[in-house]
N, C-alpha and C positions, 0 to 999 in steps of 0.2 A: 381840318380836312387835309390833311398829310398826306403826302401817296399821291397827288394826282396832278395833272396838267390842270391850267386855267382852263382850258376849253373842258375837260371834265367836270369839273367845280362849277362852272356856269351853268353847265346840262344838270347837273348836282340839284342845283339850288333850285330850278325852277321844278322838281320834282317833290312830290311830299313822301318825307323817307317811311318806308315797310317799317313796320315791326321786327322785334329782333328773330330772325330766321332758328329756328329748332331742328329742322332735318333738312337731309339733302337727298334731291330723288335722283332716279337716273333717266332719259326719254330715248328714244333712237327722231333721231332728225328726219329720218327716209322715211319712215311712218307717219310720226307726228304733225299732222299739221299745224301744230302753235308753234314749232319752229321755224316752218317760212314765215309764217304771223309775222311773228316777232322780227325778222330778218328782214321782210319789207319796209314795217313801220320804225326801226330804231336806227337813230343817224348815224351811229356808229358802226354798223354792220357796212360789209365789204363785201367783194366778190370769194373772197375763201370762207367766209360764213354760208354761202350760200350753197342750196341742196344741190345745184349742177356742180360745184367743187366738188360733194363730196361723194353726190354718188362717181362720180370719174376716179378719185381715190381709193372708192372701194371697188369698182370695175377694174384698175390697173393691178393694183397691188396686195388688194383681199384686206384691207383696212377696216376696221368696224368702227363706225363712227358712234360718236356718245354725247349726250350735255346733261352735265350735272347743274340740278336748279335750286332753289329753295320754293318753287311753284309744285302744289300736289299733286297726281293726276284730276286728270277733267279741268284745272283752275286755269283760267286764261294764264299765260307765260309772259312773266314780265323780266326775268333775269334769265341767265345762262352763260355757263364754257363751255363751249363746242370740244372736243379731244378726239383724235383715232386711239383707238388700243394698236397697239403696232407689234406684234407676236412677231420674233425672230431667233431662231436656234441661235445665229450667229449673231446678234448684238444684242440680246434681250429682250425682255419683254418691259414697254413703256407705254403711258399718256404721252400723247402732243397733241399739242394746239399751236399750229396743224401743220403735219407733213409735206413737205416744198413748199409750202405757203410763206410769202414773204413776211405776211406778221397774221394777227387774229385777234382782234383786241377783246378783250371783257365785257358778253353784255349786261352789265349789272348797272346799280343805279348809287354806290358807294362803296369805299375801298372796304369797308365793316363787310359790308356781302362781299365782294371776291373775299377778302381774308376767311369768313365762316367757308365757303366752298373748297379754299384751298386747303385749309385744315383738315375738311374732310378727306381731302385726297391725299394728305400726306401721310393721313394714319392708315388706307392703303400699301404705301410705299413702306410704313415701317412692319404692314401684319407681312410682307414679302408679297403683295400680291403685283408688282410692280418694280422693274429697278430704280427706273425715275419718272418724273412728272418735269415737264416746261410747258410756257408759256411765251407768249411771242404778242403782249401788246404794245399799241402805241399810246396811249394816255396814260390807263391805272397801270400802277407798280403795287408789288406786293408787300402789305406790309413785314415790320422786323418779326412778328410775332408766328408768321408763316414757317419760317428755316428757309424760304428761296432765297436765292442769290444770285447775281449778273451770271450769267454765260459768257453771251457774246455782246458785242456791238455793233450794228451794222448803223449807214447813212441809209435811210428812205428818202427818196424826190419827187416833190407832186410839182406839178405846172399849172397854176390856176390859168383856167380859160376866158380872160374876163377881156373884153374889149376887141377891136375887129382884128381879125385875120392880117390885116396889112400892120398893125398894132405889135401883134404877137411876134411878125417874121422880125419889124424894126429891133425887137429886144434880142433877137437872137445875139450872137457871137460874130461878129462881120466874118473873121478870118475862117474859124474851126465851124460854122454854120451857115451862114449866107451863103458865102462861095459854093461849098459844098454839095447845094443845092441847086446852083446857078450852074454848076460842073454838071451836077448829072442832066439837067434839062439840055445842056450844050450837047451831051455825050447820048441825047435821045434813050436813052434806058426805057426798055419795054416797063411797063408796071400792070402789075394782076393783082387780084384782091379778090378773095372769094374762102370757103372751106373745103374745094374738092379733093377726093384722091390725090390729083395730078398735081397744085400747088402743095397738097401733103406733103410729097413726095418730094418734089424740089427742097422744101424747108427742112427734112430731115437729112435730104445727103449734103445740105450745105451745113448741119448743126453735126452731122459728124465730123466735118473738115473743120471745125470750130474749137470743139469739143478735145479734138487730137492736137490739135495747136498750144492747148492749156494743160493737155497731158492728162485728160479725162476722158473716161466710157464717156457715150453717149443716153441720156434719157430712154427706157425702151421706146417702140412706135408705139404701142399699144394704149403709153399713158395719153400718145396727142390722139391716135384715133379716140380715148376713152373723153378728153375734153372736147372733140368735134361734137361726139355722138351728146354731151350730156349739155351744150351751150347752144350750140346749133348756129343759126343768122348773128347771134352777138358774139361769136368768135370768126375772126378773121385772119386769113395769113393771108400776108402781103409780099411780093416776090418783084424784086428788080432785076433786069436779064441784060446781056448786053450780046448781042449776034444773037438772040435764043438761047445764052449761057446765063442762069441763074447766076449774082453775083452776089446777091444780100438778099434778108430776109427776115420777117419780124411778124409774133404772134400777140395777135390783140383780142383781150375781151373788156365789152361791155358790162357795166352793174349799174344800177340806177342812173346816177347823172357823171360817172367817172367810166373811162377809159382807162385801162388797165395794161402797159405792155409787159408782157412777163415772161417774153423769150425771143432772142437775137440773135443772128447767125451770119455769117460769111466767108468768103473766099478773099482771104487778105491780099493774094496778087492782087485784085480788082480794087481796092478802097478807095485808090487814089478816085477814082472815078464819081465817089460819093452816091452813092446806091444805098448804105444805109441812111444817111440825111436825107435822102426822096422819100424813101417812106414812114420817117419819125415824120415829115411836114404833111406828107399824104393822111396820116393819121389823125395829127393833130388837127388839119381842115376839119377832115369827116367830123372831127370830134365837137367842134366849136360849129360846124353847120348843122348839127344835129341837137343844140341845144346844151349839151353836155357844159359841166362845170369844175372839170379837174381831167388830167391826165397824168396818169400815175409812172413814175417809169422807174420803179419797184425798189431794192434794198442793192447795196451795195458794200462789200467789205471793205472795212477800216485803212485796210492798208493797199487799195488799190485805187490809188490818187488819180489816176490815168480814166477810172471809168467815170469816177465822181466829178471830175472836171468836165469828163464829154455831156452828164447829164446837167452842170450850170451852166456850160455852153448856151443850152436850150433856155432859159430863165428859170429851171427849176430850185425853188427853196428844198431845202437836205434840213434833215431835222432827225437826231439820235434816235435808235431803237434797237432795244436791250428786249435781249429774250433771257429768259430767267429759268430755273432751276430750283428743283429736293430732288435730292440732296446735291450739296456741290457736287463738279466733276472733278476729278479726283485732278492733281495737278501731276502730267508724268511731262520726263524731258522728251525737248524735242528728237526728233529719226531723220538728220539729215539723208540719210541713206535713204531711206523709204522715198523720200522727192525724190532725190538723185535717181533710184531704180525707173522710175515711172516717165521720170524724163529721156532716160534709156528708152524702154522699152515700146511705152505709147505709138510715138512717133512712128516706129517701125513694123507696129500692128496691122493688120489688112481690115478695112476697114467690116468687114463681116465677123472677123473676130471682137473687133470693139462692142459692135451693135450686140453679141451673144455674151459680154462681159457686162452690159448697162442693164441686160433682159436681167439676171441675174444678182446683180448687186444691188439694183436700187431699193428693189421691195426690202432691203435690210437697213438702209442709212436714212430712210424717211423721218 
């Protein structure tokens, strides 16, 4: 059993393995209903498996989403890879599993199945119907006989919610968390919480001023109105204000017993004030008053030490996650120039120019 985490291996074994799988079908998730089946009942499944991810993916961006199974039609659904087909003049046409999604793990029940599925999609990639195929799980890896290979590597942070609320705050980080927390209650910071218009709205012009900081377009609006419209009550944005001046800001959804934060934003004059630590601990209350059993606070790159330590701060475990590739990506030298330009130019963008440079580029880098 090669290829896989302990925690897969144990779900492994307490399952009696298929038969060896002969074809591979294709379903559309948005029709099919043995995809939410399947996505309710399998522990592995997350909030990016799920039909409100995707139809907001395909609302925003024009994505067609897909899962390849070794299940016939009509046959109850016991495996699947979720993938967008992602059509772009400008970067190709590819599979992923799945576009901005922080990971999407494998719902199969042995690496022998993902390996038969991914085979079939590689022979895809080589008839040219495809430039590449990835993959973004947390447990199963692919095996050698595949052709995929690492990509990237990001840290993932979960924060198990286990014991009381006075419990979880004691574990926090005294200096970079407590306080922080202890600041914004001193500094009375308005807090809202809800999915209207009006906090939309706050969340997006403080995620442009975020976004221009790091020398990035911003998200279009359409993808967040597209996840208000497809989550509804389990998606939350939270908004701390100080005078009535939005100062932070944080978007939360709900999937079965986890909390999911998957977007953060601010006005860095304000930090000192601790406005984002109100509502990571506003959240994380809700989360553990509500029965909840994880709070996720998503994928983090390798080389940014700075966010990865804000998220141990919290007690979160950080645990590797490799998104994978067919065929490799080609290996070219770095463009310090290219940074260089954008750190020029970014900053000195109006921010109505940035929002028409995000409408425009994302549906191409999903």
């Amino acid at each position: 059993m090669t290829g896989m985490t302990s925690a897969a291996r144990a779900h492994l074994e307490a399952r009696v393995e298929a038969p060896p799988a002969t074809t591979v079908y294709e379903l559309d998730p948005l029709r099919d209903a043995r995809w939410e089946t399947l996505v309710r009942k399998h522990p592995r499944a997350s909030v990016f498996h799920s039909v409100a991810w995707l139809q907001a993916l395909q609302s925003a961006y024009g994505y067609e989403p897909v899962v390849v199974t070794t299940c016939p039609p009509q046959a109850p659904l016991s495996n699947g890879l979720v993938f967008c087909r992602v059509r772009s003049w400008l970067t190709g046409p590819r599979l992923v599993s799945l576009p901005f999604s922080d990971h999407c793990e494998p719902l199969v029940r042995s690496s022998d199945e993902l390996d038969f599925l991914l085979s079939a999609l590689r022979s895809q990639v080589e008839a040219g119907q495809w430039q590449y195929v990835e993959i973004r799980p947390t447990d199963f890896q692919p095996g050698s006989s595949t052709g995929f290979s690492r990509d990237i590597t990001y840290r993932l942070h979960r924060l198990p919610l286990s014991g009381s609320t006075e419990e979880l705050f004691q574990h926090f980080h005294k200096s970079c968390v407590q306080r922080k927390i202890r600041r914004a209650e001193r500094e009375q910071l308005c807090y809202e919480e809800g999915n209207s218009d009006e906090l939309l709205k706050k969340f997006y012009n403080l995620l442009i001023i975020t976004r221009q900081r790091l020398f990035l377009p911003p998200q279009p609006p359409q993808w967040f109105r597209a996840l208000v419209a497809s989550f509804g009550k389990d998606l939350k944005i939270r908004v701390a204000s100080k005078d009535e001046y939005p100062v932070a800001s944080i978007l939360t959804i709900v999937h079965k017993q986890t909390m999911v934060y998957k977007y953060g934003c601010s006005d860095a004059r304000f930090n000192r004030l601790g406005g984002t630590a109100l509502l990571f601990w506003k959240a994380i209350q809700e989360a553990q008053d509500n029965g909840l059993v994880e709070f996720e606070m998503g994928r983090s790159d390798q080389n940014n030490p700075g966010l990865i330590s804000f998220k141990e701060h919290w007690g979160a475990a950080g645990a590797e996650l490799n998104y994978w590739r067919y065929p490799s990506r080609p290996v070219k030298a770095p463009r310090p120039w290219q940074t260089n330009l954008l750190q020029q130019i970014v900053p000195l963008t109006p921010a109505c120019v940035l929002r028409t440079m995000g409408e425009i580029l994302y549906r191409h880098i999903g």
